[in-house]
C-alpha positions as a printed NumPy array, in Angstrom:
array([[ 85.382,  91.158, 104.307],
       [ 87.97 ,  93.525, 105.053],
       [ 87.441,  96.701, 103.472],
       [ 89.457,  98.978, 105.708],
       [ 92.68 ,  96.619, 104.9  ],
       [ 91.987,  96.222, 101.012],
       [ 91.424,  99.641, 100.441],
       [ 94.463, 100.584, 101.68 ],
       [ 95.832,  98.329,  99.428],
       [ 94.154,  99.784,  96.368],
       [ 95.766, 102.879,  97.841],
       [ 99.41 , 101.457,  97.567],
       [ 98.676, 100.183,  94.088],
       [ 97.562, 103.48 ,  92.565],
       [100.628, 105.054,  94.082],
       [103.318, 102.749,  93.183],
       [101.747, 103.537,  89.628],
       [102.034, 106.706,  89.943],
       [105.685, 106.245,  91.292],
       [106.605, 104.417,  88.198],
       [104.963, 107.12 ,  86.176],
       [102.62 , 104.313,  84.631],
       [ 99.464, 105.735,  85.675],
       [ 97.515, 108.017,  82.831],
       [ 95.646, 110.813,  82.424],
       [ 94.496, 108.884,  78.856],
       [ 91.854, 106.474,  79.652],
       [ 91.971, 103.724,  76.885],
       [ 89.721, 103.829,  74.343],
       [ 85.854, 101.976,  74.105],
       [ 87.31 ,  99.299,  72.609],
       [ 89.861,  98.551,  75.351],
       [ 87.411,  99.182,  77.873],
       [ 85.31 ,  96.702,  76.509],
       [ 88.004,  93.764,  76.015],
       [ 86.754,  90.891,  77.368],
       [ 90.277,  89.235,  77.425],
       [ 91.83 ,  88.234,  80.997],
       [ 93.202,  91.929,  81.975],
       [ 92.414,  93.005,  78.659],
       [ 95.816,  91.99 ,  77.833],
       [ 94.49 ,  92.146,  74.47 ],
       [ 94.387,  95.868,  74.352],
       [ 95.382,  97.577,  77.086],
       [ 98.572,  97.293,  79.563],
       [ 98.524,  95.904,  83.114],
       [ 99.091,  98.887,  84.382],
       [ 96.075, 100.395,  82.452],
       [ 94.123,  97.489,  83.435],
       [ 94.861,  98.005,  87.016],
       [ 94.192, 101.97 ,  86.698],
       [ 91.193, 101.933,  84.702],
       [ 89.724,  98.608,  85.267],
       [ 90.536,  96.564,  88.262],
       [ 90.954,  99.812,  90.939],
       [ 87.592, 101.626,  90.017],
       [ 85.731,  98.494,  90.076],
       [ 87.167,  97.261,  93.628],
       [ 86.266, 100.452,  95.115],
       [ 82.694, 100.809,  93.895],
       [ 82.095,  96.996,  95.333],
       [ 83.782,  98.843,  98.806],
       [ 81.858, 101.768,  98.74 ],
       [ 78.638, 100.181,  97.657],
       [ 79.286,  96.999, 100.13 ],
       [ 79.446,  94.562,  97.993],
       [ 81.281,  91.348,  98.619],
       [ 84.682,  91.616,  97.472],
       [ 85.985,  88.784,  95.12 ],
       [ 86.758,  85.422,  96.159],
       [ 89.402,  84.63 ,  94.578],
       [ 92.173,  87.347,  93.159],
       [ 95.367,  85.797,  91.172],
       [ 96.736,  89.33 ,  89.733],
       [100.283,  88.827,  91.166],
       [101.125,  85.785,  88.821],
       [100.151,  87.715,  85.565],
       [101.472,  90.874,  86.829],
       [105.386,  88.983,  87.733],
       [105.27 ,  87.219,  84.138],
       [104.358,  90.963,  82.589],
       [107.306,  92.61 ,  84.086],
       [109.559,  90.262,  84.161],
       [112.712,  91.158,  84.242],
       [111.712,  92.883,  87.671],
       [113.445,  96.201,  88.355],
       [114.028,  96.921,  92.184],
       [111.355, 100.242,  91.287],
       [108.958,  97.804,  90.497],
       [108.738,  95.304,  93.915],
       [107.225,  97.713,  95.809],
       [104.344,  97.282,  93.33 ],
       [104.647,  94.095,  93.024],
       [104.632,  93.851,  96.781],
       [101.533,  95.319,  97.046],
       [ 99.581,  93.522,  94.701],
       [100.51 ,  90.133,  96.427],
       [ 99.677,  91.336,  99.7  ],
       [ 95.995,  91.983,  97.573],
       [ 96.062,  88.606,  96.27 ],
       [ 96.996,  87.063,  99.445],
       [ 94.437,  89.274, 101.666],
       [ 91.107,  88.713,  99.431],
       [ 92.286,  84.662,  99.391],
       [ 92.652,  84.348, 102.726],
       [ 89.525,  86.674, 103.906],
       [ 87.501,  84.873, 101.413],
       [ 89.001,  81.038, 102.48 ],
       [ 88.102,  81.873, 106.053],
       [ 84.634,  83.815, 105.413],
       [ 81.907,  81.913, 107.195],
       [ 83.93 ,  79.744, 109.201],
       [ 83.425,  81.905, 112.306]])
């Protein structure tokens, strides 16, 4: 597990939120926090999923050292979400691939060392 690398990544994410101006000083209310929906599409935007969800919960499992997930498949919801993609928005994009394809490929060659 790479922890060093994905955190970094977590990193990138929150800024390139912040960049766009999507990231909050709102959190959403009980009821979005408790969505059980993928993303909480239901009730809360990607961008607040990825703020008040996704980003808090990755670094606890890194701080705590906890496995990481093995398996992460955010980039495909979050190029349908903001689609049409604005040139602002690839750097974010960019980063949350490089998540997707990090935790996928740590996790498809954990244990075969």
């Amino acid at each position: 597990m790479d922890y060093q690398q994905t955190a970094l990544l977590l990193q990138r994410i929150e800024a390139e939120l912040k960049v766009l101006q999507w990231w909050s000083n709102q959190a959403p209310s009980a009821a979005a926090m408790a969505s059980t929906a993928p993303f909480a599409c239901d009730l809360m935007t990607l961008a607040q999923w990825l703020q008040f969800i996704f980003l808090p919960r990755m670094q606890a499992l890194i701080d705590g050292g906890f496995p990481l997930p093995t398996s992460c498949s955010i980039y495909p919801m979050a190029e349908l979400t903001w689609t049409p993609l604005t040139t602002a928005q690839q750097p974010l994009l960019d980063a949350i691939k490089a998540l997707d394809l990090l935790l996928n490929d740590t996790n498809s060659t954990a244990g075969s060392d």
